[in-house]
C-alpha positions as CSV (number, residue, x, y, z in Angstrom):
1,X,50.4,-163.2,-114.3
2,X,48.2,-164.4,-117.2
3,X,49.0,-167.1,-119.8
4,X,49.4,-164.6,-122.2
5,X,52.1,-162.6,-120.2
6,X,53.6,-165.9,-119.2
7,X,53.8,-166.7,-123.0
8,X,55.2,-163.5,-124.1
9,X,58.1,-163.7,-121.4
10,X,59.1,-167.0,-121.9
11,X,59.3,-166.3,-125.7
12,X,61.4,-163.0,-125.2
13,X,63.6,-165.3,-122.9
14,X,64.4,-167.2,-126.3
15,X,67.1,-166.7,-129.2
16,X,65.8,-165.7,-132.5
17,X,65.7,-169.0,-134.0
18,X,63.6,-170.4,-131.2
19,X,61.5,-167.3,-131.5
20,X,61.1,-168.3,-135.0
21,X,60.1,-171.6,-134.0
22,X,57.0,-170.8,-131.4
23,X,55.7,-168.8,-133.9
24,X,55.6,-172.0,-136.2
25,X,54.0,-173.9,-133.9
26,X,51.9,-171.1,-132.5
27,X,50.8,-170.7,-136.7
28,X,50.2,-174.4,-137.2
29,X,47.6,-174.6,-134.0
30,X,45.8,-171.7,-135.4
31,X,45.4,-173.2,-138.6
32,X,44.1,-176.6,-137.0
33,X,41.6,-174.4,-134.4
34,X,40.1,-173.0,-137.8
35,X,39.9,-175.6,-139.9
36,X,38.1,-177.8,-137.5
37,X,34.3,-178.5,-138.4
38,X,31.7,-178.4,-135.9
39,X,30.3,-181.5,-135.3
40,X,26.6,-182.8,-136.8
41,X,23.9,-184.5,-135.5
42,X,23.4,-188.2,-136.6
43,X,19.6,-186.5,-137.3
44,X,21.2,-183.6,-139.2
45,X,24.0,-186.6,-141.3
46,X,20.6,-188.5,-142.2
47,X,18.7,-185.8,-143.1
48,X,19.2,-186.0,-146.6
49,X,18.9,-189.6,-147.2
50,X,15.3,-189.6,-146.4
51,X,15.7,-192.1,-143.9
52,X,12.8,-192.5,-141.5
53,X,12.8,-194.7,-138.6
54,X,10.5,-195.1,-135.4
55,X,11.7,-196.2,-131.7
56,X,9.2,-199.1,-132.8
57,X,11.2,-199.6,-136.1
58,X,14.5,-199.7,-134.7
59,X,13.5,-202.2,-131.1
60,X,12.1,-204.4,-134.1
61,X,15.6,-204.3,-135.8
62,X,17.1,-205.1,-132.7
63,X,14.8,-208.2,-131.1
64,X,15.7,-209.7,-135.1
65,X,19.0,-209.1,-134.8
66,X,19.7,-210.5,-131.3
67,X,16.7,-213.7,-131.2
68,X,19.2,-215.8,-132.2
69,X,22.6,-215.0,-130.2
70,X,24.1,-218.2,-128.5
71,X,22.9,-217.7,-124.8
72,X,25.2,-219.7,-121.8
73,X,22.2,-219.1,-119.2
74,X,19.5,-221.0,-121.1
């Protein structure tokens, strides 16, 4: 039996106003499945902002940022 058939019989099994119910539910999870955007790229977000940045760029960033976190081992 498929998930479909399953569906169908369990919902005929059902009194009207539960009927009326599933179909609510069944409504509000295809508005959700359409109105969800597909994800972007962090490339594709940027693109507009004419942000450029090398690997060299951003391991510069980073040795700045972190040459001066406390260290216990030292």
């Amino acid at each position: 039996m498929s998930v479909e058939q399953a569906i169908l019989e369990a919902v005929r099994s059902l009194p009207s106003d539960k009927q009326r119910e599933v179909l609510s539910h069944a409504t509000r999870l295809q508005e959700q499945h359409r109105s969800k955007k597909p994800f972007r790229s962090i490339k594709g977000l940027w693109s507009d902002l004419g942000i450029l940045l090398s690997a060299e760029e951003i391991e510069e960033d980073q040795r700045a940022m972190w040459k001066n976190f406390p260290r216990e081992d030292l």
